[in-house]
C-alpha positions, 0 to 999 in steps of 0.5 A: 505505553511503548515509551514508559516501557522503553523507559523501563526495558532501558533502566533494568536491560540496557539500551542494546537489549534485544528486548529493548530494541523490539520496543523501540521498533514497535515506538517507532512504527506507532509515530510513522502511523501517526504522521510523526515520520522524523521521529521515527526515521530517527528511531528506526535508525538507532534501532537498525545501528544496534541490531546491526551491532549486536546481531549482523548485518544478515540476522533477519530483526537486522533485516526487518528494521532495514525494512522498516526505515526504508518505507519511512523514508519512502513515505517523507519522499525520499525516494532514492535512500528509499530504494537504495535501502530496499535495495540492499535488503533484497539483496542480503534477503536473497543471498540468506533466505533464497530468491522465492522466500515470503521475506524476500518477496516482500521486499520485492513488493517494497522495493516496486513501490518505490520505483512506482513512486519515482515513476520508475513504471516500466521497472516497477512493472517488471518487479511486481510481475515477478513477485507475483508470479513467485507468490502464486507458486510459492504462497497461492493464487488466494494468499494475502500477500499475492492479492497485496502484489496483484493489486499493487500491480493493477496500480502500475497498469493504472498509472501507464493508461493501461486501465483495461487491463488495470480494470481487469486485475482489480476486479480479480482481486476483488473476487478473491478478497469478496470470497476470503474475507467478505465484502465488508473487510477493509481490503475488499472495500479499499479494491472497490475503491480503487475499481471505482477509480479506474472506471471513472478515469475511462469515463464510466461515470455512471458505474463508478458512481454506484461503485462508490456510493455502495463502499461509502455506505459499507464504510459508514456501517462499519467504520462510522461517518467520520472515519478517515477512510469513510471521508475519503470515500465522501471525496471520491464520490463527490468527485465523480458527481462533479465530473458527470456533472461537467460532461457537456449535455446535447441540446434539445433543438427546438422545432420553429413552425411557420407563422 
């Protein structure tokens, strides 16, 4: 459907319409959904030539679309033009919109997760902390976007060992999304999810497993048995049985009589 239009916008509106090139974001963000990332790295990248073109360099869908290639490029691995991309439209949010606008604070947010995914950790850190603190001041402590930093910043402790502390923050967030959008939502289930995760890393293995078990029967009620993410609950679960499953048992020492 976005193609027949894109189609249509490009015969009556032109190739550089604002229109068309709206179209062409949206193309290009369902093939990046689908797997389709060279496709849309490509599309992305027509679409960030001609805002820039037409609207500037500092025009916030010139922004946007920067945004958009810059997380394609995140999700093929190629990390460094990743982050130098995220790092220019920080930069071009911050001198435009402010340091604490909401649009700058999400390319913070991006930008940190590139980092992470270098294992830049320390720097990663840094960031999310300070998009976090700009959150809760800015949006408060129960905005989505700060749950979005919170968590994202529990993944950072996760990946340096620091799971007490990863644990706590998970749990914090998961309050929040319970009592914001019930314990059902994707987001709610997503943080038990990552819970789970870090309790079995600790070797709470009796307590991840119940974590697990309970999201897997949230996702097969409200996604269905063969939804992505309810397979990956499946996974997940599995892996847990097998690692209890692995953890040596004491041997009963059997009492010899005298004959």
């Amino acid at each position: 459907m976005y193609r027949e239009a894109l189609q249509l916008c490009e015969k009556l509106l032109s190739r550089d319409h604002p229109d068309t090139l709206a179209i062409m974001n949206n193309l290009a963000g369902v093939l990046r959904c689908q797997g389709q990332y060279t496709g849309a790295e490509a599309m992305y990248r027509e679409a960030l030539q001609l805002y820039e073109k037409l609207l500037g360099r500092d025009h916030p869908n010139t922004l946007g679309s920067m945004n958009n290639l810059a997380g394609t490029l995140s999700s093929q691995g190629k990390y460094a033009e990743s982050e130098a991309m995220y790092r220019k439209a920080l930069q071009l949010k911050e001198n435009i919109l402010g340091h604490d606008h909401p649009d700058t604070l999400v390319s913070m947010r991006n930008l940190a997760g590139t980092l992470s995914s270098q294992g830049k950790y320390a720097e990663s850190e840094a960031m999310h902390c300070e998009a976090l603190q700009l959150c809760e001041k800015v949006l408060g402590r129960d905005h989505p976007d700060t749950l979005a930093n919170k968590n994202n910043l529990a993944e950072v402790l996760t990946r340096q060992g620091q799971y007490a502390k990863a644990g706590a923050m998970y749990r914090e967030v998961l309050q929040l999304c319970e009592k914001l959008l019930g314990r059902d939502h994707p987001d709610t289930l997503a943080t038990m999810n990552n819970i789970a995760g870090v309790l079995s890393i600790q070797g709470q293995h009796a307590e991840a497993k119940l974590m697990h078990h309970e999201t897997l029967q949230l996702k097969e009620k409200m996604l269905g048995h063969d939804h992505p993410d309810t397979l990956v609950s499946i996974n997940n679960l599995a892996e847990v049985l097998k690692d209890r499953a692995s953890i040596p048992r004491p041997r009963r020492c059997i009492a010899r009589h005298g004959s």
